[in-house]
Biopython code that builds the backbone (N, CA, C, O; Angstrom):
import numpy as np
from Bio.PDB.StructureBuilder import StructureBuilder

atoms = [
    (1, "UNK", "N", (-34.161, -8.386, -31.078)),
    (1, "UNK", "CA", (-33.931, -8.072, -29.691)),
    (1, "UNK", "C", (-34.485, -9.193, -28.829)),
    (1, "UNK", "O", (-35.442, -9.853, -29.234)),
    (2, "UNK", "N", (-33.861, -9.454, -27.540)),
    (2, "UNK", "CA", (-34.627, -10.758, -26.904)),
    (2, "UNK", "C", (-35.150, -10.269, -25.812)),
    (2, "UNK", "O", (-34.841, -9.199, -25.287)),
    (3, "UNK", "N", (-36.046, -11.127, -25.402)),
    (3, "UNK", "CA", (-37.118, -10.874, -24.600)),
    (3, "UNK", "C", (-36.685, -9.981, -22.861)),
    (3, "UNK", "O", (-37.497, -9.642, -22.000)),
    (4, "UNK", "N", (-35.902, -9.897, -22.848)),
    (4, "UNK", "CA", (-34.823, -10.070, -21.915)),
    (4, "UNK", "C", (-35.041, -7.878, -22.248)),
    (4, "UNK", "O", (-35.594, -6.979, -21.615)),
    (5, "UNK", "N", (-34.325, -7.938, -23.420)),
    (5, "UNK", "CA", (-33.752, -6.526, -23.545)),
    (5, "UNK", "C", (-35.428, -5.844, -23.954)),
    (5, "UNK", "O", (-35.638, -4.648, -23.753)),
    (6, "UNK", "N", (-36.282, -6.553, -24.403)),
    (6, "UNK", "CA", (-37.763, -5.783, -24.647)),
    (6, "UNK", "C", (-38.410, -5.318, -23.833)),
    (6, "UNK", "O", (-39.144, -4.358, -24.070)),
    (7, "UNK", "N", (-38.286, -5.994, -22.408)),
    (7, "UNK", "CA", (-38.791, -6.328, -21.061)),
    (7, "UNK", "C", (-38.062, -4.642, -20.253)),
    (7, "UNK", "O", (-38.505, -3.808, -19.464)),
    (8, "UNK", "N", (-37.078, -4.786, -20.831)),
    (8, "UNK", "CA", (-35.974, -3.844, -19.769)),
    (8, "UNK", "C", (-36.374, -2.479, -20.642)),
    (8, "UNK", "O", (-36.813, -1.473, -20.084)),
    (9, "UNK", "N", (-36.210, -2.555, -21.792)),
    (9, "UNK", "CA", (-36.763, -1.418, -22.826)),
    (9, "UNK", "C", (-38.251, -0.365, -22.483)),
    (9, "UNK", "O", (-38.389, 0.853, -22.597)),
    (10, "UNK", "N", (-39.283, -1.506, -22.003)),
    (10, "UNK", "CA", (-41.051, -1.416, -21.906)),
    (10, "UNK", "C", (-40.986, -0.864, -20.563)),
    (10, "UNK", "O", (-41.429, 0.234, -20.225)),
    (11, "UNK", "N", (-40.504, -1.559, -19.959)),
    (11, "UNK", "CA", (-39.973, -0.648, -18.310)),
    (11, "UNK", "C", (-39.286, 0.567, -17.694)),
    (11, "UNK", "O", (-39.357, 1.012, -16.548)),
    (12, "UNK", "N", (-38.591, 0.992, -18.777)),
    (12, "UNK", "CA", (-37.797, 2.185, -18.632)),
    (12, "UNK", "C", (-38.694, 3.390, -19.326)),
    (12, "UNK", "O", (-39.119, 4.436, -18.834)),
    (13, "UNK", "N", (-38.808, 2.892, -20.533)),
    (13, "UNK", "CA", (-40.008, 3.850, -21.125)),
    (13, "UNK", "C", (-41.294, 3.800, -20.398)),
    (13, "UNK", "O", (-41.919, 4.857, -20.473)),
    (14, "UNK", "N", (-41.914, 2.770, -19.648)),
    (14, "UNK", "CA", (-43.110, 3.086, -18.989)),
    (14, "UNK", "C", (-43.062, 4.073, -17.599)),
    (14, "UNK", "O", (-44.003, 4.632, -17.035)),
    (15, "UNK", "N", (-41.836, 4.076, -17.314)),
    (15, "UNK", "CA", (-41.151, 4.702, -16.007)),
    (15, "UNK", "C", (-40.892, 6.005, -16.308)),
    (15, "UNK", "O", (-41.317, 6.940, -15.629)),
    (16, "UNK", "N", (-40.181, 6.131, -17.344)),
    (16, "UNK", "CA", (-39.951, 7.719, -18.064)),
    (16, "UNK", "C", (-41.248, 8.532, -18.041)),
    (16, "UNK", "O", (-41.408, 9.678, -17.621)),
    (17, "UNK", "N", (-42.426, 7.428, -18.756)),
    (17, "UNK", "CA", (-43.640, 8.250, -19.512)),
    (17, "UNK", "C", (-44.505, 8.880, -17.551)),
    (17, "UNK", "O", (-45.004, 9.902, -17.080)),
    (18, "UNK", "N", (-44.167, 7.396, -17.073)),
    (18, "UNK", "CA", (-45.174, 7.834, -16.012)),
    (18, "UNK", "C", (-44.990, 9.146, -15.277)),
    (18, "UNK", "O", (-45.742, 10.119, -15.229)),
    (19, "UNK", "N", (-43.381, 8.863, -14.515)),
    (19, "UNK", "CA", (-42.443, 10.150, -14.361)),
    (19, "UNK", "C", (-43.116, 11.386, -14.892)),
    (19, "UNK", "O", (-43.660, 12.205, -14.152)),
    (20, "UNK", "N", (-43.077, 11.458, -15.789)),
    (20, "UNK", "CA", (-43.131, 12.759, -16.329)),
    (20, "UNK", "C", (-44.658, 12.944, -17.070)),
    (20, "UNK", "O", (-44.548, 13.611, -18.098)),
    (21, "UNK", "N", (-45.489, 12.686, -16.903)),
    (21, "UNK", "CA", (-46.957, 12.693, -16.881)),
    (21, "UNK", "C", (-47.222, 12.788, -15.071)),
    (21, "UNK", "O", (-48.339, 13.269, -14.886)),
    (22, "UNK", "N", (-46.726, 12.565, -14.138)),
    (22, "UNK", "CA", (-46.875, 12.997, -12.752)),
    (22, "UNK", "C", (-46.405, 14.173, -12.627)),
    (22, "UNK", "O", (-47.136, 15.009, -12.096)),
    (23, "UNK", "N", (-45.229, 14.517, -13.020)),
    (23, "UNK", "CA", (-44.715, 15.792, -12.685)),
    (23, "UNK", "C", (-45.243, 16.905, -13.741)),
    (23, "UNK", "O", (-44.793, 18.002, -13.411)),
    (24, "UNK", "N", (-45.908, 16.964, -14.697)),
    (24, "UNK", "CA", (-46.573, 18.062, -15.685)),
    (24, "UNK", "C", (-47.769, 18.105, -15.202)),
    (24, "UNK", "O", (-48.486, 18.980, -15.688)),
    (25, "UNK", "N", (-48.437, 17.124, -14.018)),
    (25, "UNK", "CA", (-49.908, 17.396, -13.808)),
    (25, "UNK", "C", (-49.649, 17.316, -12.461)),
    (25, "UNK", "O", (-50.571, 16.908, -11.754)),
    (26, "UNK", "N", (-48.428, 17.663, -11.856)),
    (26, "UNK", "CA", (-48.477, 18.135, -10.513)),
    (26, "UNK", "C", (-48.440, 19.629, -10.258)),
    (26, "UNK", "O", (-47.624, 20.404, -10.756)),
    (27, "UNK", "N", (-49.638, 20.010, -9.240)),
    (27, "UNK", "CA", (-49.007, 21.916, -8.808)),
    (27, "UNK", "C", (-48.650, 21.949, -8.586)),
    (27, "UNK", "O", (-48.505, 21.643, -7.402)),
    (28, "UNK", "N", (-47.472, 22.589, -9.663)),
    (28, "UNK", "CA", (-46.036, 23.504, -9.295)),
    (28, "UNK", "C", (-46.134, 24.374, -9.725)),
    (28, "UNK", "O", (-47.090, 24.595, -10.468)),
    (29, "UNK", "N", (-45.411, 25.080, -9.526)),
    (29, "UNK", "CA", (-44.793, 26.291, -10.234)),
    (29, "UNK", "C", (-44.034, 26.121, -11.323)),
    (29, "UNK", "O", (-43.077, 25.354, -11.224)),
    (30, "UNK", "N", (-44.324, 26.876, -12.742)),
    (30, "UNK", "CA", (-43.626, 26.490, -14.202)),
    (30, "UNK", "C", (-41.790, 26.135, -13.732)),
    (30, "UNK", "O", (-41.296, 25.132, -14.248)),
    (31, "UNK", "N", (-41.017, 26.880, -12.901)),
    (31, "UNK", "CA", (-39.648, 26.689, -12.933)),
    (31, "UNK", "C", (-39.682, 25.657, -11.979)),
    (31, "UNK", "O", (-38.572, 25.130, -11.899)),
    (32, "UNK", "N", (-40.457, 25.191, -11.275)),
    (32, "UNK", "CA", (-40.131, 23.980, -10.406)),
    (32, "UNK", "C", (-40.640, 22.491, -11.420)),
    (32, "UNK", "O", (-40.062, 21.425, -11.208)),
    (33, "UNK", "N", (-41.500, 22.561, -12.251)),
    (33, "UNK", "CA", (-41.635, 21.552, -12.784)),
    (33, "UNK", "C", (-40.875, 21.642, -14.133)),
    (33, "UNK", "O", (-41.220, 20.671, -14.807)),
    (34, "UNK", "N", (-40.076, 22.331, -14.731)),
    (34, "UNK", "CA", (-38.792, 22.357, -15.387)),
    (34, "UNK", "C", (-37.539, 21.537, -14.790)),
    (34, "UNK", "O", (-36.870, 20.639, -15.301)),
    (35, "UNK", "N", (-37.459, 22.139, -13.575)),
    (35, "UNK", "CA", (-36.298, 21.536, -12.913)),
    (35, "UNK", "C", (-36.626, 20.047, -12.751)),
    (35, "UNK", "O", (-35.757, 19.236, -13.069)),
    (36, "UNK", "N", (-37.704, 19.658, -12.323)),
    (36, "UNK", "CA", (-38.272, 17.967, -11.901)),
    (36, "UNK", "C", (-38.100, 17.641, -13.349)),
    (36, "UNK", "O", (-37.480, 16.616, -13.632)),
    (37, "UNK", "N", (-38.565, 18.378, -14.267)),
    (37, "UNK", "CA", (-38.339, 17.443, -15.363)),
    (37, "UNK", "C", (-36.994, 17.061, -16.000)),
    (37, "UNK", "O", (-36.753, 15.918, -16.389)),
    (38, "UNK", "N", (-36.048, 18.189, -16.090)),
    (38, "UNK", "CA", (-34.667, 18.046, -16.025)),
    (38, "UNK", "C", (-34.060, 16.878, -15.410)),
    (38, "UNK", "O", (-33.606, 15.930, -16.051)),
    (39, "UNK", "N", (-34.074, 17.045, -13.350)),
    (39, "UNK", "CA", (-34.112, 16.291, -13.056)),
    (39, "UNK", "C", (-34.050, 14.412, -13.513)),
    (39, "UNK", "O", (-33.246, 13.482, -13.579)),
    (40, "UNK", "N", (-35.389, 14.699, -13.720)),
    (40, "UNK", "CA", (-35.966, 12.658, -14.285)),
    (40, "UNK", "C", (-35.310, 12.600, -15.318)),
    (40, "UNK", "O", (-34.725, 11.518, -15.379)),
    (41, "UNK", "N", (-35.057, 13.441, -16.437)),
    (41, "UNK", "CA", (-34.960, 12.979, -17.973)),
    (41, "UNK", "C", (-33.397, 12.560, -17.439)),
    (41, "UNK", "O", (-32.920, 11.552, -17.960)),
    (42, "UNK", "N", (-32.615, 13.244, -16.474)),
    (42, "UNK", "CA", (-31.324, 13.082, -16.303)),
    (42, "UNK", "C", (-31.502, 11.881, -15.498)),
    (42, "UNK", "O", (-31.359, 11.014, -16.361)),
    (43, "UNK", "N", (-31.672, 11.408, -14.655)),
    (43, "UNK", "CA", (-32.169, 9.680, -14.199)),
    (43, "UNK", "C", (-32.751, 9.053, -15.218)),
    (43, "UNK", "O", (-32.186, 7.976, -15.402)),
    (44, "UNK", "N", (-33.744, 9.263, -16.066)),
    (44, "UNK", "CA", (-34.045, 7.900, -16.994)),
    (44, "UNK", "C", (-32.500, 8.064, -17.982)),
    (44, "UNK", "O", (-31.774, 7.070, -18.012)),
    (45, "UNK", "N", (-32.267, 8.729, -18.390)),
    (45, "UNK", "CA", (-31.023, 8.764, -19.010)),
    (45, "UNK", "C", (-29.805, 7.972, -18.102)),
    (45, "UNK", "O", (-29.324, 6.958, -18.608)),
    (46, "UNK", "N", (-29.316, 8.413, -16.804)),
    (46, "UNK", "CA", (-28.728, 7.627, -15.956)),
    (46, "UNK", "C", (-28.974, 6.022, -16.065)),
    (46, "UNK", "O", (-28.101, 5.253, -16.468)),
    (47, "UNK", "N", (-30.535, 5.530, -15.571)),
    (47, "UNK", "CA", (-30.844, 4.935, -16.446)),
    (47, "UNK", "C", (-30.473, 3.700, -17.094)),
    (47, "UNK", "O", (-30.031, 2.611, -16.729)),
    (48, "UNK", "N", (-30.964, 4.503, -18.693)),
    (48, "UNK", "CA", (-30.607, 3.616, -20.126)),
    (48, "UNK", "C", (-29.423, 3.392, -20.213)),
    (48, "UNK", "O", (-29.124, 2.410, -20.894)),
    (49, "UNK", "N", (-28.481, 4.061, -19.680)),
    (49, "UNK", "CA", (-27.088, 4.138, -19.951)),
    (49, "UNK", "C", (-26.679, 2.780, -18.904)),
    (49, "UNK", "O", (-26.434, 1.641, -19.301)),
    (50, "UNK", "N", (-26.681, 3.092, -17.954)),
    (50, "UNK", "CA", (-26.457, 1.579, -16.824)),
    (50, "UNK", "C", (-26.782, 0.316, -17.101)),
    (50, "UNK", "O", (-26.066, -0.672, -16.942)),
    (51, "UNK", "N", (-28.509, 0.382, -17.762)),
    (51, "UNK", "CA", (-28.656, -1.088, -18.561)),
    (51, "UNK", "C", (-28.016, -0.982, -19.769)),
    (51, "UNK", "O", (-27.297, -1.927, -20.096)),
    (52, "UNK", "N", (-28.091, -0.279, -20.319)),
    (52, "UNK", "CA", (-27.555, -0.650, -22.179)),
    (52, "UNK", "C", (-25.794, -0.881, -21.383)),
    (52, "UNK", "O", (-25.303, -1.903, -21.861)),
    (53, "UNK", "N", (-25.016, -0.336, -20.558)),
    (53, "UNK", "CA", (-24.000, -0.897, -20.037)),
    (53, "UNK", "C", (-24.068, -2.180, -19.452)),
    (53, "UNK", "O", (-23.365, -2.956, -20.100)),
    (54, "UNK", "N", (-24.694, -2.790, -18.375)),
    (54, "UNK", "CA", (-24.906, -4.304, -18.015)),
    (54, "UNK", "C", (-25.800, -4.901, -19.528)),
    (54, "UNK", "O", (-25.707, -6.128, -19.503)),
    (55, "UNK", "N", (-26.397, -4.567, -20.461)),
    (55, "UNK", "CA", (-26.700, -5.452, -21.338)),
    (55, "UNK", "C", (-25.150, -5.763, -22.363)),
    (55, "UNK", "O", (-24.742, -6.784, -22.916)),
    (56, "UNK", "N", (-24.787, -4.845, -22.303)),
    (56, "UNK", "CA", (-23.266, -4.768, -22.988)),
    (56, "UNK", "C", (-22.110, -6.068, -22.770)),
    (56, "UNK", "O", (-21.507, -6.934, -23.404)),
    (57, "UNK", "N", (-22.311, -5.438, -21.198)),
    (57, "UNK", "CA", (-21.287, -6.809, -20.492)),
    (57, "UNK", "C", (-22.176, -8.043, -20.578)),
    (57, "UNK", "O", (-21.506, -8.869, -21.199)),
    (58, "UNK", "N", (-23.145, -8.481, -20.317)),
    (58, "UNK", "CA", (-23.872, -9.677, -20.963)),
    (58, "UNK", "C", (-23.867, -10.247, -22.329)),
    (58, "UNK", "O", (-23.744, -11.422, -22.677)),
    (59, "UNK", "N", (-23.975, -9.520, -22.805)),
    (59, "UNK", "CA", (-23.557, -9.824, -24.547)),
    (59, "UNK", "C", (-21.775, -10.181, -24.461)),
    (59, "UNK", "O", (-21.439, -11.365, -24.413)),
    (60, "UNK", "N", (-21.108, -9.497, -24.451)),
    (60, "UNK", "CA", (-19.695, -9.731, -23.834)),
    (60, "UNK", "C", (-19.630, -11.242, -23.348)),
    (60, "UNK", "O", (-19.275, -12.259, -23.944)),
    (61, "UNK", "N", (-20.000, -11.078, -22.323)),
    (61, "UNK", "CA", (-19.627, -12.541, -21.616)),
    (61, "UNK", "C", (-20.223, -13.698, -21.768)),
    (61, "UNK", "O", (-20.010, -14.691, -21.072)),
    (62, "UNK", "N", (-21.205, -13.594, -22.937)),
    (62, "UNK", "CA", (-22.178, -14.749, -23.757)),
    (62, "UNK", "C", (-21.358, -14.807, -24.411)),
    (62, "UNK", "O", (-20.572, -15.726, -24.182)),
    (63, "UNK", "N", (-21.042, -13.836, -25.648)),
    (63, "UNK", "CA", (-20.027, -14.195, -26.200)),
    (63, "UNK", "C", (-18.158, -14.790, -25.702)),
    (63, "UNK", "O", (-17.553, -15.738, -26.202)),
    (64, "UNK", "N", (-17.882, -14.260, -25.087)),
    (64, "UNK", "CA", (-16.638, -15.237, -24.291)),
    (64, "UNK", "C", (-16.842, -16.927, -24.335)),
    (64, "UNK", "O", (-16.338, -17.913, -24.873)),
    (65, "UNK", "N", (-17.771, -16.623, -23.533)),
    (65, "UNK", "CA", (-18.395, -18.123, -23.212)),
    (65, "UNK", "C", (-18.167, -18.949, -24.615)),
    (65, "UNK", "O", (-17.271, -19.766, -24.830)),
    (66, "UNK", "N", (-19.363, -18.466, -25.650)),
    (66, "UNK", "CA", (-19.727, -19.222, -26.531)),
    (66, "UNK", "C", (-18.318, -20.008, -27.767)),
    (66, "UNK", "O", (-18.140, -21.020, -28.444)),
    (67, "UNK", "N", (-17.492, -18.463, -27.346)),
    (67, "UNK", "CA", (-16.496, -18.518, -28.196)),
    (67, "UNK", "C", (-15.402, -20.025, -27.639)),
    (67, "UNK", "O", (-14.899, -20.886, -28.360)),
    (68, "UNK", "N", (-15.321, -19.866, -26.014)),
    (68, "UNK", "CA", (-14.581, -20.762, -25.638)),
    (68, "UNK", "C", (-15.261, -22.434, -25.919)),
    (68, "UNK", "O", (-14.504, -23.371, -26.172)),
    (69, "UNK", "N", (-16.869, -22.620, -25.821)),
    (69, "UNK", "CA", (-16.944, -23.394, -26.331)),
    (69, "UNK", "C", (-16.786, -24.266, -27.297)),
    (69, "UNK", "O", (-16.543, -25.463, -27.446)),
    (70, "UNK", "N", (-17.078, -22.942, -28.157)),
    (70, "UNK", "CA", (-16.448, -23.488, -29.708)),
    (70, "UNK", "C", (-15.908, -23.953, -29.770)),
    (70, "UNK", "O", (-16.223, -25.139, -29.869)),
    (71, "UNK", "N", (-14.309, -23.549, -29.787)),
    (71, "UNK", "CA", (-13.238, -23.929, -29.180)),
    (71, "UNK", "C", (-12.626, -24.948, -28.579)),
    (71, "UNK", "O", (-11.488, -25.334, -28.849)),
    (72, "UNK", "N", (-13.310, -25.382, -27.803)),
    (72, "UNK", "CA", (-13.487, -26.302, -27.033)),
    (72, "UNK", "C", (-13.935, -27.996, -28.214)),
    (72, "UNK", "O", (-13.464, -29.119, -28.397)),
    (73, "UNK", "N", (-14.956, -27.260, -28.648)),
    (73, "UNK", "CA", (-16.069, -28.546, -29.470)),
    (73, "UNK", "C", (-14.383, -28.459, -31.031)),
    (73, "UNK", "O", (-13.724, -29.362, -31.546)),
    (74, "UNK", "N", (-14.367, -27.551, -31.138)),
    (74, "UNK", "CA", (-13.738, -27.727, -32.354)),
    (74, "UNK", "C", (-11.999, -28.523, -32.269)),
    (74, "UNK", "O", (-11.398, -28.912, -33.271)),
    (75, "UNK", "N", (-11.388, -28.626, -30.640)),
    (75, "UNK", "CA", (-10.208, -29.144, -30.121)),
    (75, "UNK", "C", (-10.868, -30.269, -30.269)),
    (75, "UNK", "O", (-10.558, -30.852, -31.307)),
    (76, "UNK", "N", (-11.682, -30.811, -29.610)),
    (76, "UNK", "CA", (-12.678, -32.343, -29.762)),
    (76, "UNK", "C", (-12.452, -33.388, -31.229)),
    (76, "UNK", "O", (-12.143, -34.534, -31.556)),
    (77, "UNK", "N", (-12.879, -31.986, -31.821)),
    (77, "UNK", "CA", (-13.101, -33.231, -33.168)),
    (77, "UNK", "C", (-11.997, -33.363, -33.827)),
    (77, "UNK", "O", (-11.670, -34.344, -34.495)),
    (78, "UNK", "N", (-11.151, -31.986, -33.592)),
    (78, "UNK", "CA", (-10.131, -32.203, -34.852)),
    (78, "UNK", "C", (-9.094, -33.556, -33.949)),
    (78, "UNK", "O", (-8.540, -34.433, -34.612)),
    (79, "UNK", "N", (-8.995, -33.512, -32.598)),
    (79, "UNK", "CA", (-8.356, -34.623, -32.026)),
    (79, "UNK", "C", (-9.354, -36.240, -32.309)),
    (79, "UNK", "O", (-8.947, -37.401, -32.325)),
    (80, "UNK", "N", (-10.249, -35.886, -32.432)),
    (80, "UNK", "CA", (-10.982, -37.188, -32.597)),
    (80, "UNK", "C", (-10.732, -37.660, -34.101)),
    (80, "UNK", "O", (-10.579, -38.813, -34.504)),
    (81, "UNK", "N", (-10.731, -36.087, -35.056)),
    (81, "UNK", "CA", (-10.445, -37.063, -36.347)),
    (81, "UNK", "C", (-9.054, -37.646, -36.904)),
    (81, "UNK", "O", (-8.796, -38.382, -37.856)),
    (82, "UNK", "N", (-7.769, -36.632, -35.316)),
    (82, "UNK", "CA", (-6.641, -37.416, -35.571)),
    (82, "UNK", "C", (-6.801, -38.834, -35.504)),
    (82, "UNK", "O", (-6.507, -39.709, -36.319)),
    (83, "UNK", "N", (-7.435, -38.900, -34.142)),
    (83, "UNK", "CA", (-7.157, -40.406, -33.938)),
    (83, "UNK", "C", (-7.871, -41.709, -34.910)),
    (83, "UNK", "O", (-7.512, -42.878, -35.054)),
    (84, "UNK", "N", (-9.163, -40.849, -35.555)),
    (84, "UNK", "CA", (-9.582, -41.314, -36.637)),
    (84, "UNK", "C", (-8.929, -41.587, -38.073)),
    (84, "UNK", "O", (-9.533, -42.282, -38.890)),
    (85, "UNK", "N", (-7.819, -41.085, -38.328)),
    (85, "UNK", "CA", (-7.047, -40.860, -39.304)),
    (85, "UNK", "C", (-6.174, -42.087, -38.952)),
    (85, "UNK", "O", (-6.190, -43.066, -39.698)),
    (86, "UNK", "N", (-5.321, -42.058, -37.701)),
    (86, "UNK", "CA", (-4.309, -43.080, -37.538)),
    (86, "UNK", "C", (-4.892, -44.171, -37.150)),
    (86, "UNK", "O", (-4.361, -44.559, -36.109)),
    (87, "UNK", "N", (-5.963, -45.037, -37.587)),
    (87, "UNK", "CA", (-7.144, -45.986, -37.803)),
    (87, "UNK", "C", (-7.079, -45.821, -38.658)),
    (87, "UNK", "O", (-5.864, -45.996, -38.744)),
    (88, "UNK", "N", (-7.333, -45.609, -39.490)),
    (88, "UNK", "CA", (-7.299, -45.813, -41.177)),
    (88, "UNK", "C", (-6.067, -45.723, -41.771)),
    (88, "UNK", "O", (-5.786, -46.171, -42.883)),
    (89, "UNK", "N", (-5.351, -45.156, -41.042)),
    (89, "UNK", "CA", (-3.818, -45.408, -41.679)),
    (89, "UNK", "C", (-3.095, -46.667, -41.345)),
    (89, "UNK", "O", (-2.403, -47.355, -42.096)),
    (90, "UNK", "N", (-3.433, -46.885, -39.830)),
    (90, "UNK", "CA", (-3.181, -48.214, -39.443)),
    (90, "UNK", "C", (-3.443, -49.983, -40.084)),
    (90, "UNK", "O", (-2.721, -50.972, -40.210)),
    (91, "UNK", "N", (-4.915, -49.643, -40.369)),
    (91, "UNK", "CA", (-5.507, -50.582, -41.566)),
    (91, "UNK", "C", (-5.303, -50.599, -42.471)),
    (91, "UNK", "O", (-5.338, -51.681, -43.056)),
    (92, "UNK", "N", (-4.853, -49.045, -43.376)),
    (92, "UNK", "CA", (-4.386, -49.415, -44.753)),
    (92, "UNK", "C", (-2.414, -50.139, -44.704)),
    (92, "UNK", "O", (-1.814, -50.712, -45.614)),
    (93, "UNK", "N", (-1.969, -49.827, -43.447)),
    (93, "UNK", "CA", (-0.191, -50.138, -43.655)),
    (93, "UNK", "C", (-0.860, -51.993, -43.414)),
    (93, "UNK", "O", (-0.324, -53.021, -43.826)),
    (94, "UNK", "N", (-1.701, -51.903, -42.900)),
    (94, "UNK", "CA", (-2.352, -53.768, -42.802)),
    (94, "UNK", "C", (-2.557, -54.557, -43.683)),
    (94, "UNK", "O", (-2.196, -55.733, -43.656)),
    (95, "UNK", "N", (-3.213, -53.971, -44.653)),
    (95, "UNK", "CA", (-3.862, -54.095, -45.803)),
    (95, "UNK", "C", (-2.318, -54.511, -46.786)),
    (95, "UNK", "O", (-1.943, -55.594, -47.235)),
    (96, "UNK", "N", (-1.450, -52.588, -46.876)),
    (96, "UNK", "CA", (-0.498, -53.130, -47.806)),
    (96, "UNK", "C", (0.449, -54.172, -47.266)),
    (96, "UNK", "O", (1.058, -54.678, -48.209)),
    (97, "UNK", "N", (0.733, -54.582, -46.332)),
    (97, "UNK", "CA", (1.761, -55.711, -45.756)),
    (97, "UNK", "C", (0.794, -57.113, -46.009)),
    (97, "UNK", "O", (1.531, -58.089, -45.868)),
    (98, "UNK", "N", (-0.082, -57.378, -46.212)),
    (98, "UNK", "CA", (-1.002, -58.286, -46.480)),
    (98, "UNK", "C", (-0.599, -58.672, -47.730)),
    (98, "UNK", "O", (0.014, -59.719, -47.934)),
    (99, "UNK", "N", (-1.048, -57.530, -48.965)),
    (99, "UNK", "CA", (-1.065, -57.424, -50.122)),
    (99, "UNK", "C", (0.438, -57.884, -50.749)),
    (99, "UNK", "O", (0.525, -58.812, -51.553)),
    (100, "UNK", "N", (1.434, -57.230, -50.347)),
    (100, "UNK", "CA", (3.144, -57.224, -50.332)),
    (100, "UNK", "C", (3.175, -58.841, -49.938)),
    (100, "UNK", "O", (3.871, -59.509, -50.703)),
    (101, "UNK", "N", (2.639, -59.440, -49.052)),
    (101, "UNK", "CA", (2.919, -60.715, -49.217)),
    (101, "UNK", "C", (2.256, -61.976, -50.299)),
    (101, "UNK", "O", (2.789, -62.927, -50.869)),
    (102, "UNK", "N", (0.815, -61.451, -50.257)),
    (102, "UNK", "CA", (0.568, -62.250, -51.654)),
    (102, "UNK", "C", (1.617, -61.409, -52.888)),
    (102, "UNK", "O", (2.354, -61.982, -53.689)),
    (103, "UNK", "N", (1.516, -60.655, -52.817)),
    (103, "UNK", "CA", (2.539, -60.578, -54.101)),
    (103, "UNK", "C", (3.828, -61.201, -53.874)),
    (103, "UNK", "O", (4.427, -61.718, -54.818)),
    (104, "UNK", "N", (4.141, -61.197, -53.100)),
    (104, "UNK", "CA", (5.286, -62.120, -53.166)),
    (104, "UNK", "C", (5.699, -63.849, -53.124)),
    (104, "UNK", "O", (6.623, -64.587, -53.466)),
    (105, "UNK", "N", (3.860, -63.952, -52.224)),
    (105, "UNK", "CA", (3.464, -65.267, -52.970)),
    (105, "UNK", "C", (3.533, -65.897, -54.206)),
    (105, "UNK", "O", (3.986, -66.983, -54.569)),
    (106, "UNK", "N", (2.864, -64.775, -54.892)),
    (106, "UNK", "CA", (2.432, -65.285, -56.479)),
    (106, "UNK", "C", (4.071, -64.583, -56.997)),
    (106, "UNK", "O", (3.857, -64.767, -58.196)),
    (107, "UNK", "N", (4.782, -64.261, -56.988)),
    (107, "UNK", "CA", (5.896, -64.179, -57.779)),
    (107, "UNK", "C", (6.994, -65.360, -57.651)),
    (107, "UNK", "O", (7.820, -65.694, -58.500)),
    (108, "UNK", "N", (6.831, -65.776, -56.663)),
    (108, "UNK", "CA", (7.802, -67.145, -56.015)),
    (108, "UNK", "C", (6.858, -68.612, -56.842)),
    (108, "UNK", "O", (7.440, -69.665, -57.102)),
    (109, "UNK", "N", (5.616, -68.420, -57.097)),
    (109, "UNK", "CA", (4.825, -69.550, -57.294)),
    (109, "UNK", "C", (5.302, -69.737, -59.130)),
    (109, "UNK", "O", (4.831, -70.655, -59.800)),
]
sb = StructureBuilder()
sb.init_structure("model")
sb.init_model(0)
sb.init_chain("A")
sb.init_seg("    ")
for serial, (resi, resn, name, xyz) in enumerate(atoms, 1):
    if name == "N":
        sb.init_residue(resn, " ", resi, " ")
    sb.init_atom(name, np.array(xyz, "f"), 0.0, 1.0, " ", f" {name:<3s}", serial, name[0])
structure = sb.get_structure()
């Protein structure tokens, strides 16, 4: 988990615990501090659900990202090793037209 989602995790649970350690040692009345507790558990729940949703779409759109990079890096090279290829193909048709003429040197000699 990254520091990011531990942070958001330690905060919600410290918020929950406090929540509801205020409202069990507040005077109420047993059905009024039922309802408060109802209440909160239904907001920290509200909540977890909203971040674990925006952590969702963050993960999402890291991934987009990362993917298009890729992508990106991997269009790069395979064009770089075209052009790397027709360089070495270029030098070897050099090479054999070189070669094709000493041989045809030494067959005339």
């Amino acid at each position: 988990m990254s520091d990011s989602s531990n942070t958001i995790l330690g905060i919600l649970a410290g918020t929950a615990i406090g929540a509801t350690l205020g409202i069990l040692f507040a005077p109420d009345k047993g059905s009024s501090t039922r309802r408060k507790l109802v209440e909160e558990s239904n907001s920290v729940v509200d909540s977890v659900t909203q971040n674990a949703n925006q952590l969702t779409h963050q993960i999402a759109n890291s991934f987009t990202s990362h993917k298009r990079d890729l992508k990106n890096e991997v269009d790069a090279l395979v064009t770089d090793a075209s052009y790397k290829a027709d360089d070495v193909i270029n030098t070897l048709e050099a090479k054999l037209k070189e070669l094709k003429a000493k041989n045809r040197k030494l067959q005339t000699s």
